[in-house]
N, C-alpha and C positions, 0 to 999 in steps of 0.2 A: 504493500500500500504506500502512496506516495506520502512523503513526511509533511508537504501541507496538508493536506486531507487531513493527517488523522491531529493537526496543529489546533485545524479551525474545528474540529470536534470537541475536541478537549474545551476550546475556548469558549464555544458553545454552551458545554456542558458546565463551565462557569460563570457564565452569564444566566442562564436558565436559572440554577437552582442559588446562586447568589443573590437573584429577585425575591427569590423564597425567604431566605436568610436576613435580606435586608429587611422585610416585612417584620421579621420575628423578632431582628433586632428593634426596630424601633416600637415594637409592643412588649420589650425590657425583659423578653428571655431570654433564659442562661444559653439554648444554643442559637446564637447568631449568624451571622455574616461570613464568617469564616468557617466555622463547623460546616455549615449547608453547603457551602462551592467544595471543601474538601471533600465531601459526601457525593456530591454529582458526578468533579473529577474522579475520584477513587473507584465511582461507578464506571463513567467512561473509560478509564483506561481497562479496568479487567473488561467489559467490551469490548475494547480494540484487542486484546491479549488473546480471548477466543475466538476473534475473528482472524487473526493475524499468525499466533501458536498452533490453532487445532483446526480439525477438519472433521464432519461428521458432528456426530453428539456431543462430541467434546463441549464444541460452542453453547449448545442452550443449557449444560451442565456447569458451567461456570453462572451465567445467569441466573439460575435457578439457586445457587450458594450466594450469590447476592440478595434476593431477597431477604432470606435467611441470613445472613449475618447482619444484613443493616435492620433487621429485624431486632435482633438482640442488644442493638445499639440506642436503637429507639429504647427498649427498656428501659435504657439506664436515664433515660430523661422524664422517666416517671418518678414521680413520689405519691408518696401516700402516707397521710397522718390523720390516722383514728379511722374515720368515715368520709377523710377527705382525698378525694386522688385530684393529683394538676400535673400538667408538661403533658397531656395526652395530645393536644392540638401538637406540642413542638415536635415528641416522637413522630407525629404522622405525615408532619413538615419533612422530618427527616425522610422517609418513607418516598416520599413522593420527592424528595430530592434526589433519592438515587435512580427512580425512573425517568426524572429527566435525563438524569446522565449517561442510564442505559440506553433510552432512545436516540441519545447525542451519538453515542460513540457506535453504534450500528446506524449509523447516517442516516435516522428517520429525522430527518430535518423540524419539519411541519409538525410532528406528533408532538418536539419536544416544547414546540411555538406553542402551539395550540395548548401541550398540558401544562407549563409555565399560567398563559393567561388566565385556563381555567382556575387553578389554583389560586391565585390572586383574587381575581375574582371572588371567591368563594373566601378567602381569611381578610379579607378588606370588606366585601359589602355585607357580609353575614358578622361581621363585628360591627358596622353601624347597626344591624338592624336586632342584633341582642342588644347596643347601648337604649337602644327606642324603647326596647322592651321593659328594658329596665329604668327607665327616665318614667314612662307609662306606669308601672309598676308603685315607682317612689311616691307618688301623689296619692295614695291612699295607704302606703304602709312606713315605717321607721325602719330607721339602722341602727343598730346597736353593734359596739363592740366590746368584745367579748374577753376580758385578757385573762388568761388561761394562768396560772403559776407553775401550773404540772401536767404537761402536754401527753403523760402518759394514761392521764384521766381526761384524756379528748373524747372518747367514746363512749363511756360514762354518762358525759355533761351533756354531748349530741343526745343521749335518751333522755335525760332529765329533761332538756328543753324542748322535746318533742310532747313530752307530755303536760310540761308547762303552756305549750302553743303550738299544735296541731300543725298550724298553717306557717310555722314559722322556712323560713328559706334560709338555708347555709351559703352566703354567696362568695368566702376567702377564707384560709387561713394562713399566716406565714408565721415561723417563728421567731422570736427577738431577742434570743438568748439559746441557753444549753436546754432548758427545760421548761423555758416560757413561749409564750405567741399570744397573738392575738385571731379572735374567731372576730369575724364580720357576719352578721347575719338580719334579718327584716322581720317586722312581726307588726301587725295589727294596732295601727295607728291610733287606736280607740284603748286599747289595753297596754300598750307602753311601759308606763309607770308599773303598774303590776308587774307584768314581764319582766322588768329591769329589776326588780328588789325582789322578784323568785329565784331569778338566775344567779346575783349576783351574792346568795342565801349558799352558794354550793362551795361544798369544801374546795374543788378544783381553780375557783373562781377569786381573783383578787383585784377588780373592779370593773363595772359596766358603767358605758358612756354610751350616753344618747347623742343621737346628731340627727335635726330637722333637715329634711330634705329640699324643705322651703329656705330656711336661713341657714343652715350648714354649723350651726351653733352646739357646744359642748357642752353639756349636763350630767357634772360626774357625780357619779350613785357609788359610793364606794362599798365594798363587806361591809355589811356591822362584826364589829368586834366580838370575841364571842369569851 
């Protein structure tokens, strides 16, 4: 194969899924800009490697170990604490960054155009249209947050507060220490104050803040001492 060909693949295959990564980066997750092109190229080049090394089955047998390994990759971009999992959009980011790069480096041109935009597409206008939802959403219910002291009684506190408020929504958690975080979650605009001095009643719990979603104002409800 001639060494531009397989130049402008590769470069391809880092333009493609670097669009991806740039997306991800400016929505402030951990795999970015650089993770996402190295994922497209790494794809592309074992592409070129079966198209260029083997002949026969060889080739879709390399392909098929890629899914599978960037498979296992994505993993690692999950987390999960308690009843909460996040990074499942980045892993699938990922995902979908090595099929650009597999399409690149077997010279489906247009596949990699076409699946680049549709991607875009789909993590840019489906994130405005959950912010709508959740703008929609704020006008009849509260935020509370939630700060945790012992994030290993995450699970726990999600049941407590499930049967404190039914309809309550778990919308973040992140942690802010070795054994602390804080939960984000909405509850029934009418019951509020209740909800804030149930929740914040639990051994797990070392203070709930309310914040209006009209004025953005903080109302800290601290434990009562016990």
């Amino acid at each position: 194969m001639d060494p531009v060909i397989m130049f402008a693949r590769l470069l391809l295959a880092a333009v493609c899924s670097g669009a991806i990564g740039y997306e991800r980066a400016t929505a402030l997750r951990a795999a970015g800009l650089r993770t996402h092109t190295l994922v497209g190229v790494g794809a592309a080049i074992f592409s070129l490697v079966s198209i260029v090394g083997f002949e026969g089955p060889d080739q879709s047998r390399i392909a098929a170990q890629i899914v599978t390994g960037v498979g296992f990759l994505g993993a690692g971009a999950i987390f999960k604490e308690g009843a909460f999992v996040s990074g499942l959009t980045t892993a699938a980011g990922l995902w979908v960054a090595a099929s650009l790069g597999m399409a690149s480096g077997s010279g489906s041109y247009w596949l990699a155009f076409i699946g680049t935009s549709v991607t875009l597409a789909t993590l840019v206008g489906l994130r405005a249209i959950d912010a709508a939802i959740r703008r929609r959403k704020s006008k009849v219910q509260r935020r509370l947050e939630v700060f945790v002291g012992d994030v290993t009684k995450l699970e726990p506190l999600l049941k407590f507060i499930r049967r404190v408020d039914p309809a309550a929504e778990q919308l973040d958690f992140k942690r802010t220490g070795k054994s602390e975080g804080v939960l984000v979650l909405t509850c029934d605009d009418n019951e509020v104050a209740k909800i804030a001095d149930m929740v914040s009643s639990h051994k797990a719990v070392t203070k709930v803040e309310e914040l209006s979603p009209l004025h953005w104002t903080h109302h800290p409800r601290h434990r009562p001492s016990s």
